[in-house]
C-alpha positions as CSV (number, residue, x, y, z in Angstrom):
1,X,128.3,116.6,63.5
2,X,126.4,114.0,61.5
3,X,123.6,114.4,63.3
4,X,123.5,118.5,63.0
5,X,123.1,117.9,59.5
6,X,120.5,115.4,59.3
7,X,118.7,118.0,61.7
8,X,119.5,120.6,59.1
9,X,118.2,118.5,56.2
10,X,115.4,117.8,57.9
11,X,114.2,121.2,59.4
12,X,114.5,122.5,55.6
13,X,112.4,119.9,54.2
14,X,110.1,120.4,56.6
15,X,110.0,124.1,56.9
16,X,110.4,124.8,60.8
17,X,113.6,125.7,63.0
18,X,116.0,124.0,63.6
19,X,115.5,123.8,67.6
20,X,112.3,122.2,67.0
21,X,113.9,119.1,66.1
22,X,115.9,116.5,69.1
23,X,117.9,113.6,68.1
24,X,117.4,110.6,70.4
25,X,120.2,108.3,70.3
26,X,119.2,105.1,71.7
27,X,116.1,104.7,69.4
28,X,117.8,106.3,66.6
29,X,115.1,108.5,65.9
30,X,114.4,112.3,65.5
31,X,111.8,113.7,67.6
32,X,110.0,117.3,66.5
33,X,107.9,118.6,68.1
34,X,105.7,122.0,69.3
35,X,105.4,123.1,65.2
36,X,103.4,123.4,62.3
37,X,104.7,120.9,59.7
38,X,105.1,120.9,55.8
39,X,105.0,117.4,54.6
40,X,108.2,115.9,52.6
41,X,107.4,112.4,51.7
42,X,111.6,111.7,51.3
43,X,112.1,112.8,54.5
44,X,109.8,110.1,56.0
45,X,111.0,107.1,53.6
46,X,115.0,108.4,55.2
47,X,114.3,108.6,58.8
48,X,112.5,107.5,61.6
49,X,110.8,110.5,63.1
50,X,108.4,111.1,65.7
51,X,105.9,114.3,66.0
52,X,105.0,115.3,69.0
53,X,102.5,118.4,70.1
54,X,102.6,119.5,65.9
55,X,100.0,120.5,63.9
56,X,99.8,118.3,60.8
57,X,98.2,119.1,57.6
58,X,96.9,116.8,54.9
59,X,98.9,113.6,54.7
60,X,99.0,110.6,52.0
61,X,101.2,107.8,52.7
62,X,101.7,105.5,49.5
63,X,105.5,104.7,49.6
64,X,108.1,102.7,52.2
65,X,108.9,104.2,55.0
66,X,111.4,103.4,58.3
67,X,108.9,104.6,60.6
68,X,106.6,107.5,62.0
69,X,105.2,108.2,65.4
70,X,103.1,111.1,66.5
71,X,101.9,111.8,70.0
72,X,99.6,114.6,70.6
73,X,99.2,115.8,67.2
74,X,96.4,117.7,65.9
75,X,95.8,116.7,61.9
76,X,93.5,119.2,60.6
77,X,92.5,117.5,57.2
78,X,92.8,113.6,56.1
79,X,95.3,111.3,56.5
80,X,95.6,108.6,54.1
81,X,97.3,105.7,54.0
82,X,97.2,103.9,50.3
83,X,99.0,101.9,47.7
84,X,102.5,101.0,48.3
85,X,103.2,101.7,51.8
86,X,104.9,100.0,53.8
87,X,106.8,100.6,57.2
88,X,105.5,101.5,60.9
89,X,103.0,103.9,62.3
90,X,102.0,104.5,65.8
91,X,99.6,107.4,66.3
92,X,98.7,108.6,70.1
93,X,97.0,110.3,71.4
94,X,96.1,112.9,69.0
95,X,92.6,114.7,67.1
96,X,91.8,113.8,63.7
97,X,89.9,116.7,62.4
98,X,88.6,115.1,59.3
99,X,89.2,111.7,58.2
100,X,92.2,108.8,58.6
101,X,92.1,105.6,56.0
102,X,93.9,103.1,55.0
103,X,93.2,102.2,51.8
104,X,94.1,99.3,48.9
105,X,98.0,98.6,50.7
106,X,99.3,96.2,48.1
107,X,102.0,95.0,50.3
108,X,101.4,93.2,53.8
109,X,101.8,96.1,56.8
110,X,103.9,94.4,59.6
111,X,102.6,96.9,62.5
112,X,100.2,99.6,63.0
113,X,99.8,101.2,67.0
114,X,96.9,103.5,67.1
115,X,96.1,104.4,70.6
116,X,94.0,107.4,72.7
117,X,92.8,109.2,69.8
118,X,90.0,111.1,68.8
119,X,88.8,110.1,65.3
120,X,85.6,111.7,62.9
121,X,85.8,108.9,60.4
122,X,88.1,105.9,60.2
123,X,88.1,103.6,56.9
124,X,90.1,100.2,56.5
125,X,89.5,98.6,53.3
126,X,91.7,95.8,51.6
127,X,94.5,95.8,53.3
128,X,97.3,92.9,54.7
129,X,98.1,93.7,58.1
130,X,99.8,92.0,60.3
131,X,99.7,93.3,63.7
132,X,97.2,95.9,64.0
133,X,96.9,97.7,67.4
134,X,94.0,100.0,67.1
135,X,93.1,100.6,70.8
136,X,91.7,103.3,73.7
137,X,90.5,105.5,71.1
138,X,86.9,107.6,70.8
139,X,85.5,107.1,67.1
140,X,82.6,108.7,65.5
141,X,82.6,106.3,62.5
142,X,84.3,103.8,61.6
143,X,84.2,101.4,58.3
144,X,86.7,98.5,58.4
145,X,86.1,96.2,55.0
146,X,87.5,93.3,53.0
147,X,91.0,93.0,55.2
148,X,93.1,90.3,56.1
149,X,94.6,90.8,59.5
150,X,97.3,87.8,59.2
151,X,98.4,87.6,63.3
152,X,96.7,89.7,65.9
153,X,93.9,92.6,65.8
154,X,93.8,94.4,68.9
155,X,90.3,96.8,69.2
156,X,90.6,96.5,72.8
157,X,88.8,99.7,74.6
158,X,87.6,101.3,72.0
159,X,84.1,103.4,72.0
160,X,82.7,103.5,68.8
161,X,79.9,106.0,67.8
162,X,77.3,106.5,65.4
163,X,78.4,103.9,63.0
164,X,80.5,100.4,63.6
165,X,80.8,98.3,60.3
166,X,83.1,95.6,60.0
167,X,82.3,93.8,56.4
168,X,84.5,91.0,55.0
169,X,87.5,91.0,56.7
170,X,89.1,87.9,57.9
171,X,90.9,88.0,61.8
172,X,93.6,85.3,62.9
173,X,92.7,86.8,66.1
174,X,90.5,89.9,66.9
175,X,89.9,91.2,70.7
176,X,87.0,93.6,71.8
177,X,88.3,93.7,75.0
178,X,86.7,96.5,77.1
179,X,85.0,97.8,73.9
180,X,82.0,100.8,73.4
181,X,79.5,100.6,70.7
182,X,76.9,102.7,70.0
183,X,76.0,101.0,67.1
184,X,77.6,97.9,65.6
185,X,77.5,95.6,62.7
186,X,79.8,92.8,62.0
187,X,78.9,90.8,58.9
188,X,79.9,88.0,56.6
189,X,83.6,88.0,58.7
190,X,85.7,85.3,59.6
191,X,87.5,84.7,62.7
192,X,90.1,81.6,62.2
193,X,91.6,81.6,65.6
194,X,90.0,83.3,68.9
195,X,88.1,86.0,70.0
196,X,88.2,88.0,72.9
197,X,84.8,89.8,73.8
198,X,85.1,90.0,77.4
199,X,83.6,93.1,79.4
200,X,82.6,94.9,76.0
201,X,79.4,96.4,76.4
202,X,77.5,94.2,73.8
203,X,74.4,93.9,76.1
204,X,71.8,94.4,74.2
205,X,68.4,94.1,75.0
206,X,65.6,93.3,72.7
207,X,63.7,97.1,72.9
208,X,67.8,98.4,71.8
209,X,68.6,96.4,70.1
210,X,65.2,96.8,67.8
211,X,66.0,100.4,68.2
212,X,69.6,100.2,66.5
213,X,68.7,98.0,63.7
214,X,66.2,100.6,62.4
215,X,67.9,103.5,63.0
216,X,70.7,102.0,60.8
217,X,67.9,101.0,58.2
218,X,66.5,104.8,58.5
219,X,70.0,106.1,58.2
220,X,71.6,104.1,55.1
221,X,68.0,104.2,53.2
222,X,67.8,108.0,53.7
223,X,69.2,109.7,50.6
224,X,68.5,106.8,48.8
225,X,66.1,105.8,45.6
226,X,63.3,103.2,45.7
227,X,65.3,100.8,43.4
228,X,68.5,100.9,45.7
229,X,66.9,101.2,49.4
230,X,67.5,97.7,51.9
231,X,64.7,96.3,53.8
232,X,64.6,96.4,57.6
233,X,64.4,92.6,57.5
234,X,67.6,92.4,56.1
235,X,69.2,95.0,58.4
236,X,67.9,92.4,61.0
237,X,69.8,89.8,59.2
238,X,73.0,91.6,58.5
239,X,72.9,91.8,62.6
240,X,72.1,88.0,62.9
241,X,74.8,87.6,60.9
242,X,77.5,89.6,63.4
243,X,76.4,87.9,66.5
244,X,76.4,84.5,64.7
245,X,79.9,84.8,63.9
246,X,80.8,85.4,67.7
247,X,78.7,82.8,68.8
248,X,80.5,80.2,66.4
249,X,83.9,81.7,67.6
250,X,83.4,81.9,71.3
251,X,81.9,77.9,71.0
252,X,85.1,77.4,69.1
253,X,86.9,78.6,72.6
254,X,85.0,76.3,74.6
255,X,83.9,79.9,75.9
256,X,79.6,78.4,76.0
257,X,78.7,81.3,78.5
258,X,79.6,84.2,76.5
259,X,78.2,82.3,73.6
260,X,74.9,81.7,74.5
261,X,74.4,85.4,75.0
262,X,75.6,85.9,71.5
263,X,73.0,83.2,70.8
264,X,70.2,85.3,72.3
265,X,71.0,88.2,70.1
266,X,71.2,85.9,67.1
267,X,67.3,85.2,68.4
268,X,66.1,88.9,68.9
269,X,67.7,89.3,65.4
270,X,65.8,86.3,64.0
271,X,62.5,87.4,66.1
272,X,62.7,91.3,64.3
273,X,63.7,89.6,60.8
274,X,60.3,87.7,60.8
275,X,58.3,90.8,62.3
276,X,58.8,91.9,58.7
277,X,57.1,89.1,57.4
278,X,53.7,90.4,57.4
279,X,55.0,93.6,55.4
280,X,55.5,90.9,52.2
281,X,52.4,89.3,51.7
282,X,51.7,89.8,48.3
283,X,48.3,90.0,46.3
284,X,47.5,86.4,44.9
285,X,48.5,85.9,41.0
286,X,50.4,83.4,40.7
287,X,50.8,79.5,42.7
288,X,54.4,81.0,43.6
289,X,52.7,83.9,45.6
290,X,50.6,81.5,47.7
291,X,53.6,79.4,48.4
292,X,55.1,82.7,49.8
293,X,52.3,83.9,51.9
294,X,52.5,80.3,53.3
295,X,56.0,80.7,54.0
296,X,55.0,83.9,55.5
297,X,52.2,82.7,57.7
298,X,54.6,79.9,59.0
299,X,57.2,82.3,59.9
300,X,54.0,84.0,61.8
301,X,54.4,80.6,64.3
302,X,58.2,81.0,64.5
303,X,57.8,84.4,65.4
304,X,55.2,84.1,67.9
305,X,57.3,80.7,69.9
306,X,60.4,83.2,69.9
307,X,58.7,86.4,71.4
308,X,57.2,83.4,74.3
309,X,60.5,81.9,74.8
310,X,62.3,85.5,75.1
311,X,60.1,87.1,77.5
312,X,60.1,83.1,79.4
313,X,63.0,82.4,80.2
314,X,65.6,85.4,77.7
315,X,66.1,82.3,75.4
316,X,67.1,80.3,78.4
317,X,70.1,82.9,80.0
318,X,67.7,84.4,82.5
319,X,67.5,81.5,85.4
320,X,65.6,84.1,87.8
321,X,63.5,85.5,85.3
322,X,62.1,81.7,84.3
323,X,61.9,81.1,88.0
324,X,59.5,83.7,88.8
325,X,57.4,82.6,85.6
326,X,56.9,79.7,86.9
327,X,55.7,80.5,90.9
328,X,53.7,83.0,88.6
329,X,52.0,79.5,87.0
330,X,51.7,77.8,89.8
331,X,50.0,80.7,91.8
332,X,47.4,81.8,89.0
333,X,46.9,78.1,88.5
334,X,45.6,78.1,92.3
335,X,43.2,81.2,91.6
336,X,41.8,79.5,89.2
337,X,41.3,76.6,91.4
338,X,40.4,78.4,94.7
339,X,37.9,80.6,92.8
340,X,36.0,77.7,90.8
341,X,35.2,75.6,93.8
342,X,34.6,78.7,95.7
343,X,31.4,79.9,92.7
344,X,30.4,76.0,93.4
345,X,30.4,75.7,97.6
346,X,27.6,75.0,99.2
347,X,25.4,75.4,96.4
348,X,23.7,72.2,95.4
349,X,23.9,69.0,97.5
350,X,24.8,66.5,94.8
351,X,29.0,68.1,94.6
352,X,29.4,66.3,91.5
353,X,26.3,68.1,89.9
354,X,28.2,71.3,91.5
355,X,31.2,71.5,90.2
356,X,29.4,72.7,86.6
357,X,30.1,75.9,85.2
358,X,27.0,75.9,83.6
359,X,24.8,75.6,86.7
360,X,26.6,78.5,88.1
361,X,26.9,80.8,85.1
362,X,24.1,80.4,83.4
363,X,22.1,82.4,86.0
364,X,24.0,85.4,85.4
365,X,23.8,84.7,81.7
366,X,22.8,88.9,80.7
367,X,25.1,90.5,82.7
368,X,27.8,87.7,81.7
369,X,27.2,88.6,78.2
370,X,27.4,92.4,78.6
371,X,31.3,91.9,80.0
372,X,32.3,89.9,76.9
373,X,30.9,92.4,75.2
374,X,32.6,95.4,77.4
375,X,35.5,93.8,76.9
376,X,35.4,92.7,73.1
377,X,34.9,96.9,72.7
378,X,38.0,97.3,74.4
379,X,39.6,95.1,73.3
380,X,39.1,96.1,69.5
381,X,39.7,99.7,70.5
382,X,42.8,98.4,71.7
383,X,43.9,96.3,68.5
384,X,43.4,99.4,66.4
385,X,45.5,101.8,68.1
386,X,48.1,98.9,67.8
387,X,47.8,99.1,64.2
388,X,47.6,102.9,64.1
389,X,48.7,104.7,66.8
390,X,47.0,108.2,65.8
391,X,43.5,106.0,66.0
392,X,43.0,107.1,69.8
393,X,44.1,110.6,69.2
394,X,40.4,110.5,67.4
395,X,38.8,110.6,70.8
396,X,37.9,113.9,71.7
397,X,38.6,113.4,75.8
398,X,42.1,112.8,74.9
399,X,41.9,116.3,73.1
400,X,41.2,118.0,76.4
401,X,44.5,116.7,77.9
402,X,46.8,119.7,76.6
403,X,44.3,122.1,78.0
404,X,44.4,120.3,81.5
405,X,48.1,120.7,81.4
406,X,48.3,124.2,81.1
407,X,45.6,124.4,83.8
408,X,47.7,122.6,86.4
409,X,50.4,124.5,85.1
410,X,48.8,127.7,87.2
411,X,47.4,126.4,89.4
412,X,50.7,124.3,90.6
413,X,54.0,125.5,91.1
414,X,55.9,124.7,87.7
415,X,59.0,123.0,90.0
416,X,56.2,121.0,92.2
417,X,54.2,120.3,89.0
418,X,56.6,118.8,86.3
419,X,58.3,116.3,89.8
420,X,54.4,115.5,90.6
421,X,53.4,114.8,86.4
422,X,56.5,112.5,86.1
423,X,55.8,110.5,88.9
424,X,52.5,110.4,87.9
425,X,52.8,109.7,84.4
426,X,55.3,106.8,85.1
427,X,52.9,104.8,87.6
428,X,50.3,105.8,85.0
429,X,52.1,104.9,82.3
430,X,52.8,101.4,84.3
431,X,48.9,100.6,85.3
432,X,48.0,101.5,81.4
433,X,50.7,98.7,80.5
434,X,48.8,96.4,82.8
435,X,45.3,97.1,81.8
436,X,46.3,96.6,78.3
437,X,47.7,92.9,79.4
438,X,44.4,92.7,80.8
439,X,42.4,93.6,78.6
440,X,43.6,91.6,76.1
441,X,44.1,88.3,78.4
442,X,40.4,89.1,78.6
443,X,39.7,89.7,74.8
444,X,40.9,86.3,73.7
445,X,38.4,83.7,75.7
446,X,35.7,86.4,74.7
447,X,36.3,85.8,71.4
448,X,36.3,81.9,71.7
449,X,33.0,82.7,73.8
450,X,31.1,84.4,70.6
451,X,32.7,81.9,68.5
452,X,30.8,79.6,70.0
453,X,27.7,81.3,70.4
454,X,27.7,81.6,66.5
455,X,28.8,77.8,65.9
456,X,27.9,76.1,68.9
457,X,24.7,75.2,67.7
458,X,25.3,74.2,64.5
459,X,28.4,71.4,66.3
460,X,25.4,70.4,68.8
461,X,28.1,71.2,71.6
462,X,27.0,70.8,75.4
463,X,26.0,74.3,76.7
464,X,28.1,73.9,79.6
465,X,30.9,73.6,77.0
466,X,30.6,77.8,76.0
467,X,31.6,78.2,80.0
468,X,34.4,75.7,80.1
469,X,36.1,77.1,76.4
470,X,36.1,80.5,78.1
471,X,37.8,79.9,81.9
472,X,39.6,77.7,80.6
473,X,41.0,79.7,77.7
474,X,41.3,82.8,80.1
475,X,43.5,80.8,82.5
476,X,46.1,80.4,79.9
477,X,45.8,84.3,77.9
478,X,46.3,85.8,81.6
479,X,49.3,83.5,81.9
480,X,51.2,84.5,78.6
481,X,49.5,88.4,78.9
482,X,51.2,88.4,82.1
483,X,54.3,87.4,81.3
484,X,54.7,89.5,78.1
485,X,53.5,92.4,80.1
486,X,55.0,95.7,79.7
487,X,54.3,97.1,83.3
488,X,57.0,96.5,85.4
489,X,56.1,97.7,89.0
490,X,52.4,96.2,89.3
491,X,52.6,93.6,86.6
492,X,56.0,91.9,87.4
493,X,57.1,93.6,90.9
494,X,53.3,93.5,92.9
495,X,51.9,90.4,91.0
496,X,55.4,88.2,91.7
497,X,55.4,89.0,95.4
498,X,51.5,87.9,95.8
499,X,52.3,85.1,93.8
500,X,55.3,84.2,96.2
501,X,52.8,84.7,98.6
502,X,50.4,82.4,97.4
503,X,52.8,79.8,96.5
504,X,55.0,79.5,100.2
505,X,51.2,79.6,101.8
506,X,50.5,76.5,100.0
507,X,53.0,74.9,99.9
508,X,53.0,74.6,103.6
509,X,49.2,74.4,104.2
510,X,48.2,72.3,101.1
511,X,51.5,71.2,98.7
512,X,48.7,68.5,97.2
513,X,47.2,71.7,94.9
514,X,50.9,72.5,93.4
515,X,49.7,70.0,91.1
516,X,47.9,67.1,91.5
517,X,50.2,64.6,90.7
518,X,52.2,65.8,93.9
519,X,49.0,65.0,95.9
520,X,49.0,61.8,94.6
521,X,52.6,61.1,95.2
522,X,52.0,62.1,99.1
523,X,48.8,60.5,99.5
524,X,47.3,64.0,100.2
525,X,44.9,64.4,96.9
526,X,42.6,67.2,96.9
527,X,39.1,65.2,95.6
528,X,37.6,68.6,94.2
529,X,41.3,68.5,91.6
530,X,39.4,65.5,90.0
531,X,35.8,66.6,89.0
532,X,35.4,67.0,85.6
533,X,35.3,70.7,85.0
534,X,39.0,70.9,86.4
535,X,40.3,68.1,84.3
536,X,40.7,70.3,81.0
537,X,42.1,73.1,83.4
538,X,44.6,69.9,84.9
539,X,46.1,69.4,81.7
540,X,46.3,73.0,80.1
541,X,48.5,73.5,83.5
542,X,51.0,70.2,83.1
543,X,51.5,70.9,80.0
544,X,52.3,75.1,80.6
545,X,54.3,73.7,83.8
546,X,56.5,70.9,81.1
547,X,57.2,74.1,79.4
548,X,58.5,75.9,81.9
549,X,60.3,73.5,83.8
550,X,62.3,72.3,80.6
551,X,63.4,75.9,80.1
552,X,64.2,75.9,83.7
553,X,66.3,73.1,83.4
554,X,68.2,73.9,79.7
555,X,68.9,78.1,81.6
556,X,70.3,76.3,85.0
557,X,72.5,74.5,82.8
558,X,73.3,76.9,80.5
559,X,74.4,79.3,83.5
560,X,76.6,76.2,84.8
561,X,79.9,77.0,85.6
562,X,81.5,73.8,84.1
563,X,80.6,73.6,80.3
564,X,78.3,71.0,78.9
């Protein structure tokens, strides 16, 4: 009978029949369900209810209450919770039309269970929570600022969409577990106690992760003015900032293989922050504007050394990736070897007068000259469409190409033509990637060349000197063009398995040429590895091999099971 008319009281308050509403003894709650509900805050601060299958309308919670669950509710405008709340909420799987916050709580919320739920916009801001389950749900946006979660905060499966910003907040203990972002930034947060990060899907890459960073400086710079816009290098440092704070709390977990990927972003965040550096050099007034552009130009240094070491070794977490740089080295370094003492053999009959560039060279002098300057054209052609991409549309030939479309268009099937022009374009798209490698591994000795033409005389430099500056110099730009290469089929796939190739070969017929100090070692020294004209080429090698063996090392051990 008591019961009948709490149902009653109820059922008025809320405005639906009576047979909409259960009592369930053994949790002492009320369960409605399968309505349309009016909202009586009383009702909710006397009773513990639970919704399930209603349709809720706009709801602000700013009062104590004993507790509220809903389960497959539909909540067709906000739902706020605010001020002096203070009780238990779980909310599952249900649609949130418009928005859900929980905003300014003065008191400290002892539980919140959010699970499988389907959310436009979520806001947290300065709040004390306690145990906050927030889990398996699908989030548009969500903004989570200046909290203090005082025990656990459970995120665990979430998938996060357009926007992920967690600002401020301070976690005893935060999880990720299992977690989806589409975009996410986590800055100036503190985590006292552990985090949890396992099989969330922050892998980024550097091309993404470049790609995320300024769609979020696009985005939050869109509507605004001049005066209040925020630079893309600090976008890149807001990121930094987020995978910092993982880093620093997954070392604090003795968890170092988890960290050190949160360490690489940290890098492809610093490497994109000084990218940007170029875009402040200011006009010269004033002594502090040349200490800047200093600064600047530094930072030039820094951001070259990071862009080597990430497409090395990934900041040492990539143990095949080093591995193959270095058969890479060791092959191109017997090219170089193989093709100089081939130009010399059987030439002269004096070997040490041989082994010269100059002798050999200098009788092709003209037509040497006109491929330095074929590929200085090139080469310049090429730096100007990386400073302006519409540069090349100038060209009339690449004008034509529309018109060739639409010619192959009829003359082809349209199925048979767009499979064939995506294959194409790809393995196009690929050998243009490697040309461009090319090119420029062939633009930079051709530049030390004319340099020396110009100055050379002036120094009093040996002519032979000109010949040496440029192999040598085209030995290592082929190196680091080939390993920042963007084609992936010929430039990593087909040149890594020659290289393998080239590397087993010698290593069984002639290990002595691996380097010469291994010849030495064995007693098998190649003599032609110690004329002159291959000493510069010696050293330019040992010390590219000391590079790459030390980041073979510090990635082997940095994948090592047992921590260091």
């Amino acid at each position: 009978m008591e019961y009948n008319e709490q149902i009653i009281e109820i059922a008025k308050k809320l405005n639906i029949e009576k047979n909409k509403i259960l009592y369930v003894k053994y949790s002492n709650l009320f369960e409605i369900s399968d309505c349309e509900i009016s909202i009586a805050t009383d009702i909710f601060q006397k009773y513990n209810l639970f919704f399930n299958n209603c349709k809720v309308p706009n709801l602000i919670l700013e009062f104590p209450i004993q507790s509220l669950k809903f389960k497959s509710c539909c909540f067709e405008d906000g739902f706020i919770i605010r001020d002096d709340f203070n009780g238990y909420i779980s909310i599952k799987n249900s649609i949130f039309e418009n928005y859900f916050s929980i905003l300014w709580v003065k008191k400290e919320i002892y539980k919140i269970n959010i699970n499988k739920n389907n959310f436009n916009d979520v806001s947290i801001f300065e709040n004390k929570i306690l145990n906050f389950k927030f889990e398996e749900n699908t989030i548009q946006n969500i903004s989570v600022s200046n909290n203090l979660f005082s025990k656990e905060a459970y995120f665990n499966y979430n998938s996060f969409g357009n926007e992920c910003i967690f600002f401020k907040n301070s976690f005893e203990n935060l999880s990720f577990y299992g977690a989806k972002f589409n975009s996410f930034v986590f800055f100036q947060n503190t985590i006292k106690g552990s985090l949890n990060a396992v099989n969330a899907n922050l892998n980024f890459d550097f091309e993404n992760l470049e790609n995320k960073i300024n769609e979020q400086y696009e985005e939050f710079n869109k509507y605004k003015k001049e005066k209040d816009k925020k630079s893309l290098d600090k976008f890149a440092n807001d990121f930094r900032d987020s995978f910092r704070i993982f880093k620093n709390a997954l070392i604090k977990d003795n968890n170092l293989l988890d960290a050190s990927n949160f360490h690489k972003y940290e890098l492809y965040c610093k490497e994109i922050e000084l990218k940007q550096s170029w875009n402040k050099l200011k006009n010269v007034t004033t002594d502090e504007d040349i200490k800047q552009n200093n600064r600047n130009h530094s930072q030039l240094v820094d951001f070259l050394l990071l862009g080597f070491y990430r497409k090395l070794c990934d900041h040492h977490t990539d143990f095949l990736r080093v591995f193959n740089n270095l058969i890479l080295l060791i092959a191109l370094y017997v090219l170089f070897v193989f093709g100089f003492t081939w130009l010399h053999d059987d030439k002269l009959k004096d070997t040490k007068a041989i082994l010269t560039l100059f002798g050999f060279f200098d009788k092709f002098k003209f037509y040497f000259n006109i491929g330095v300057a074929v590929c200085m054209s090139f080469g310049l052609i090429l730096l100007l469409y990386k400073i302006d991409k519409n540069f090349i549309k100038s060209f009339k030939i690449f004008q034509c190409l529309p018109y060739i479309k639409k010619w192959l268009l009829k003359v082809f099937k349209k199925e048979i033509f767009i499979k064939l022009f995506s294959r194409l374009k790809i393995i196009i798209l690929d050998l243009c990637h490697l040309m461009e490698s090319l090119v420029i591994a062939l633009l930079i000795p051709c530049v030390f060349y004319i340099l020396f033409a110009i100055f050379g005389l002036f120094l009093n430099l040996d002519k032979d000197f000109k010949y040496l500056l440029f192999v040598n110099s085209l030995f290592v730009s082929t190196y680091i063009c080939l390993v920042y290469t963007k084609s992936l089929f010929l430039g990593r796939y087909v040149v890594l398995i020659l290289s393998y190739v080239v590397f087993f070969i010698m290593l069984i017929s002639q290990p002595s040429i691996i380097h010469p100090l291994i010849g030495k070692i064995m007693g098998d020294f190649d003599k032609n590895l110690s004329y002159p004209s291959l000493l510069i080429l010696n050293i330019l090698y040992t010390i590219l091999m000391a590079l790459v063996l030390f980041s073979l090392q510090k990635t082997a051990r940095k994948n090592s099971i047992v921590p260091s």
